[in-house]
N, C-alpha and C positions, 0 to 999 in steps of 0.2 A: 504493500500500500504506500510506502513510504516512497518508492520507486517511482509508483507512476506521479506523485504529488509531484515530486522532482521533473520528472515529465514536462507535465503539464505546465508547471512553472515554465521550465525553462523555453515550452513550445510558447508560452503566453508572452513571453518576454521578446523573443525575435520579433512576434509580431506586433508588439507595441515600438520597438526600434525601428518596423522595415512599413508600418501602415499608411505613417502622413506621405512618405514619399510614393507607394505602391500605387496610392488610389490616384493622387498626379499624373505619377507616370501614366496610368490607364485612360485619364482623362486626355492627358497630350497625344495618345496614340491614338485614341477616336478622333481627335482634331488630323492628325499627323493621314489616315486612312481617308478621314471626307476630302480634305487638301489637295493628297497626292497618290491617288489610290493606285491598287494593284493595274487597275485598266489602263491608266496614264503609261504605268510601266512597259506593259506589254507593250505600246506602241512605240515609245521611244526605245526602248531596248529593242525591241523587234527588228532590228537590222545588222548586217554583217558587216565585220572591219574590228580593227584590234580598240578603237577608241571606243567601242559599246562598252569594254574589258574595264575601262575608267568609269562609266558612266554605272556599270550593275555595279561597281564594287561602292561606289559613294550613294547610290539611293539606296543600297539593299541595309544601308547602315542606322539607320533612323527608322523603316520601315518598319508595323508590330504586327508582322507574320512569324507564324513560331514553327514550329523544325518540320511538321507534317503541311500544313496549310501552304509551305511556300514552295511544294512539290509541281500542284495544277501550272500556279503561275510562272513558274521556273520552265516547265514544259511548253505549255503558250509562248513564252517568249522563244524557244526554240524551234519552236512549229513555227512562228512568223518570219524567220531566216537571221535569228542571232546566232553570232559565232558560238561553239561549244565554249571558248572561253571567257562570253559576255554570260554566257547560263550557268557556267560552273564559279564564276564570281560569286555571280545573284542570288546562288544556292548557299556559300558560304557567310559571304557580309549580313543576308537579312537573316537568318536565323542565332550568327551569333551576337546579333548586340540587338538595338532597337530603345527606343526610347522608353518605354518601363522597364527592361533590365538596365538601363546606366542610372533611373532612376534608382532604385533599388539599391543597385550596387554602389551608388552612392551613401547610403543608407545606412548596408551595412558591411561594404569595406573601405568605405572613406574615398576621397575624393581625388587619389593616387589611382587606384585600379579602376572607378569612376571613369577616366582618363585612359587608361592604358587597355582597357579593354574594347572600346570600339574602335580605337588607330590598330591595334593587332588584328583586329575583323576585318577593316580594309587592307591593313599590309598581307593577310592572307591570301583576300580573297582576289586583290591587284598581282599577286605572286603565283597564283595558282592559275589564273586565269591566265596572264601572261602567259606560260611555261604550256599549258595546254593551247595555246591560241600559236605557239613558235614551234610546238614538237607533235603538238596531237596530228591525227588525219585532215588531211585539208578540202575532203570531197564535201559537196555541198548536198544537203538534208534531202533524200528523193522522197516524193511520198508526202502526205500528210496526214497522220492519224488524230485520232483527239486526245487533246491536253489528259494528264492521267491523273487522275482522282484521290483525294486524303483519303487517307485511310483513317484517319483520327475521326471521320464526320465534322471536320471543324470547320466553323463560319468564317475563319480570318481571311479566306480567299475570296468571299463574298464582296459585290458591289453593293453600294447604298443605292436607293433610285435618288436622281438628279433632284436636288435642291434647290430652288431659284429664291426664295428666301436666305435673308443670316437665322432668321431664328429657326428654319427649316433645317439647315446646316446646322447648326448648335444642338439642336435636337438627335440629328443625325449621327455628328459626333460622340456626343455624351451615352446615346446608344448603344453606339458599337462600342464604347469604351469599358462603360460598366455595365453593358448586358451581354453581347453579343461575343465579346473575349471572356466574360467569364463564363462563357455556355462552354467554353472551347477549353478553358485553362483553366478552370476550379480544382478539377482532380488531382490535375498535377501541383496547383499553388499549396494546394493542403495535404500532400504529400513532401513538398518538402520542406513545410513547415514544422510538420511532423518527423520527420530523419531529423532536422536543424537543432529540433527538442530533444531527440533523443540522441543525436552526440555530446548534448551539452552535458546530460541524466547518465550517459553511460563512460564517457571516457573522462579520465579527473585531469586537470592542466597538465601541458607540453607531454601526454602520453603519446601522440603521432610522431613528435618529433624524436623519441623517446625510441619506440619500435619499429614506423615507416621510414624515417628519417627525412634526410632535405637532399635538396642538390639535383644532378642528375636520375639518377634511381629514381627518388620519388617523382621525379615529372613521365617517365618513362611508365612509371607503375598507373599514374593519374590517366595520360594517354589510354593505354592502355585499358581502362575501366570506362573509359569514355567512350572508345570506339563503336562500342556493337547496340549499346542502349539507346533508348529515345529516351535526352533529355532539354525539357526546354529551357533558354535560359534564363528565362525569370526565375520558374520556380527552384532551379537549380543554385541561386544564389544563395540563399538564406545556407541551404547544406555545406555549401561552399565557404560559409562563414562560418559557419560552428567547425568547419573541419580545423582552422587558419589559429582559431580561439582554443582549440585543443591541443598544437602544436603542430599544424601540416604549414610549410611555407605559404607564402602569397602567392608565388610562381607555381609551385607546384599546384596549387587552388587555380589559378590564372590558366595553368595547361586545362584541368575538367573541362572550368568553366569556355573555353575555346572550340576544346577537341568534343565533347557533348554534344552540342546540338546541333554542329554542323553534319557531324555524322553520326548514324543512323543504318540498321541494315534495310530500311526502305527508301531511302536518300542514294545507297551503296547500289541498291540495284536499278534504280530511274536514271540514274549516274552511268553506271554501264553500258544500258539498254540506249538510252539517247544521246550520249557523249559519247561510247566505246570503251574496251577495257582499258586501251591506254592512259588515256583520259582519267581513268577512275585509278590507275594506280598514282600518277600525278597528285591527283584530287588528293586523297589520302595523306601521301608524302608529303606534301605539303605543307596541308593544315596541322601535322605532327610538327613536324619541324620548325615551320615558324613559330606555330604555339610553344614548346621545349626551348627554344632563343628568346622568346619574348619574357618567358618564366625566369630563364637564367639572370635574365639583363634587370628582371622586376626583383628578383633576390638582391643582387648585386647592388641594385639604388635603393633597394628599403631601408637602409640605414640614412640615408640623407632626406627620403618623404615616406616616413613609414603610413602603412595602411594604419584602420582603426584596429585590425586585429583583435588581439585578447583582450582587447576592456570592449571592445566595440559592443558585444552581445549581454552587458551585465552595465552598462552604463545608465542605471535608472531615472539619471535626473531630466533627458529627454519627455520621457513617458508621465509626460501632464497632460492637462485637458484636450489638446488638439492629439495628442500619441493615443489618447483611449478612446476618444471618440472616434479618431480614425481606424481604430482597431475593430470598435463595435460595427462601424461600417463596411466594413472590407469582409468581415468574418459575413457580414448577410448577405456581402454580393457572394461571397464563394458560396453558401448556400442557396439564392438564387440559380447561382449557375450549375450548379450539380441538379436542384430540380429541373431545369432545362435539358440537361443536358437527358436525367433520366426519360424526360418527356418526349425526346427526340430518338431516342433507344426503344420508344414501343413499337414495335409494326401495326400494329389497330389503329391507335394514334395519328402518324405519318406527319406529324408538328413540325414547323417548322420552328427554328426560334422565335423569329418575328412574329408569329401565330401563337406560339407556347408564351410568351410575353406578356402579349397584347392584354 
C-alpha cells in the first residue's frame, strides 16, 4: 500500500510540473494545424529536387502529428512526386519534436534540451534526407496507389473544414487541440505518466547511473530500446524525465527521446515499401547516429547549461494554483479523450470524433 501511495505521488507530481505547459502546448498545436495544416504540406512538399529535403525537415518540426498519424501524410507527399528524401525528412523532423513536446520538455527538462531537441530533429532529419536524396535510387515513383492508412485510428492526419471566420478558426483550433489530439494521445499521455511515476516509486537517486551507467553504452543501450516501439514524443517525455532524475544522463535520455518516435516497426516498413531498403537502412543509421553525437555533445555541455534534471521532478514550489488547476484540467481532457477514443473502437457505433464530441 505504501508503494502505490508512492506511486501515485510521484505520478501526481510530474503532472503538476508538466500541466500548465502541456495544455499550451496542445492549444498552440491546434492553432499550429488550423494555420499550417497537413494539406498545405502535401502540396508544397509534393515536389521533387533536393531543396523539398530543406523545406520537410523545417515544417515537419513544429508540426503536432505524432509517430503513426504522420505515416498517411508522409505517403501523400510521396505519391504527389517528393523526393524519397523530402519524405524521409518529413517522416523524421514531424514526429520527433512538434510544438507540445518542446513544450513539455521545456517543462520538464528545462530549457537546455527545450533547445536541443528540435535542432537535433532537423539536423537528422536535413542528414538523413540529404544522404538518401545523394545515395538512394534515383528512378522516379511509377504508379500511384493510395496514401497508407494509421494504424493508430488517429485524427492528427485529419483536415478541419475551411474556416472563413477568426472565431471559426479559434474554435477550430482549440478543437483539434484539446479534443481531437486527445482522442488520439490520451492512452499514450497516461501511460507515460504512469512509467514517469513509477520510476520515480521504484528506482531511489543516481540508481541508473549506478547500474546503466553514462557515456556511450548507455546511449547505444537507449537506441536500442527505442528502435522497435511506438513511442510518441510527448508522452515519452515525462518517462524520459524520471529516467534523467534517477540517474540516466541527458544524452542518453536525448538518444530515446530522438530514436522513439521516429522509428517504429510500422514507420520501418512504409519506409521500405515507399522509399526502398536502401533508403531505410540510411533512414535508420542515421537517426542512430546523429541522435548518439547529439547525446554525447549534450553530456559534454551539461556542465556549463545543465538541464532541470534531478530537482526538476520534486521541485514543488511550481505547483500553485495555475500547476493544479492545470492538472485538474489536462487529467479531464485525457479522460475525455480515452472516452472518444473508446467511442471510436465500437463497430455498432462507427463515431466519428467530431460526432463522439458533439
Amino acid at each position: 500500500m505504501d508503494f502505490l501511495i508512492l506511486w501515485a505521488v510521484e505520478t501526481w507530481t510530474v503532472l503538476l510540473q508538466a500541466a500548465p505547459w502541456l495544455v499550451g502546448g496542445f492549444v498552440l498545436a491546434g492553432a499550429v494545424h488550423v494555420l499550417l495544416p497537413a494539406r498545405w504540406a502535401i502540396t508544397h512538399l509534393g515536389q521533387p529536387g533536393w531543396s523539398s529535403v530543406i523545406k520537410a525537415s523545417l515544417l515537419g518540426v513544429p508540426l503536432p502529428l505524432c509517430s503513426c498519424s504522420v505515416i498517411p501524410v508522409a505517403s501523400s507527399i510521396r505519391q504527389r512526386g517528393a523526393s524519397r528524401g523530402a519524405t524521409a525528412s518529413f517522416l523524421i523532423s514531424t514526429p520527433e519534436s512538434g510544438v507540445d513536446s518542446i513544450a513539455i520538455s521545456y517543462a520538464l527538462l528545462g530549457p537546455f534540451l527545450a533547445i536541443v531537441r528540435p535542432v537535433a530533429a532537423f539536423a537528422t532529419a536535413i542528414t538523413a534526407g540529404s544522404l538518401i536524396h545523394w545515395l538512394g535510387p534515383r528512378e522516379r515513383l511509377a504508379g500511384a496507389s493510395q496514401p497508407a492508412e494509421s494504424s493508430c485510428g488517429c485524427c492528427c492526419g485529419g483536415e478541419p473544414p475551411p474556416a472563413e471566420k477568426p472565431s471559426a478558426r479559434l474554435a477550430g483550433a482549440l478543437r483539434y487541440g484539446l479534443i481531437d489530439m486527445f482522442a488520439d494521445l490520451s492512452h499514450w499521455l497516461l501511460l507515460g505518466f504512469v512509467l514517469a511515476g513509477l520510476a520515480g516509486a521504484l528506482f531511489p537517486p543516481q540508481f541508473l547511473e549506478r547500474h546503466v551507467g553514462t557515456g556511450l553504452g548507455a546511449m547505444l543501450l537507449m537506441a536500442v530500446v527505442g528502435l522497435p516501439v511506438y513511442v510518441c514524443a510527448t508522452s515519452s517525455t515525462p518517462f524520459a524525465a524520471a529516467l534523467i532524475a534517477k540517474g540516466l544522463s541527458p544524452g542518453a535520455a536525448l538518444v530515446f527521446l530522438l530514436v522513439g518516435p521516429a522509428t517504429n516497426l510500422a514507420t520501418m516498413l512504409i519506409v521500405g515499401r515507399d522509399l526502398g531498403r536502401r533508403s531505410l537502412v540510411i533512414y535508420l543509421l542515421t537517426i542512430v547516429v546523429v541522435a548518439v553525437l547529439f547525446g554525447l555533445a549534450t553530456d559534454a555541455f551539461v556542465g556549463v547549461a545543465p538541464v532541470l534534471g534531478t530537482t526538476a521532478l520534486h521541485e514543488h514550489d511550481a505547483a500553485g494554483t495555475l500547476a493544479f488547476i492545470s492538472a485538474l484540467l489536462l487529467a479531464a481532457l485525457m479522460v475525455n479523450g480515452l472516452r472518444l477514443r473508446f467511442l471510436q473502437s465500437k463497430p455498432s457505433r462507427g463515431l466519428s470524433v467530431g460526432e463522439a464530441s458533439a
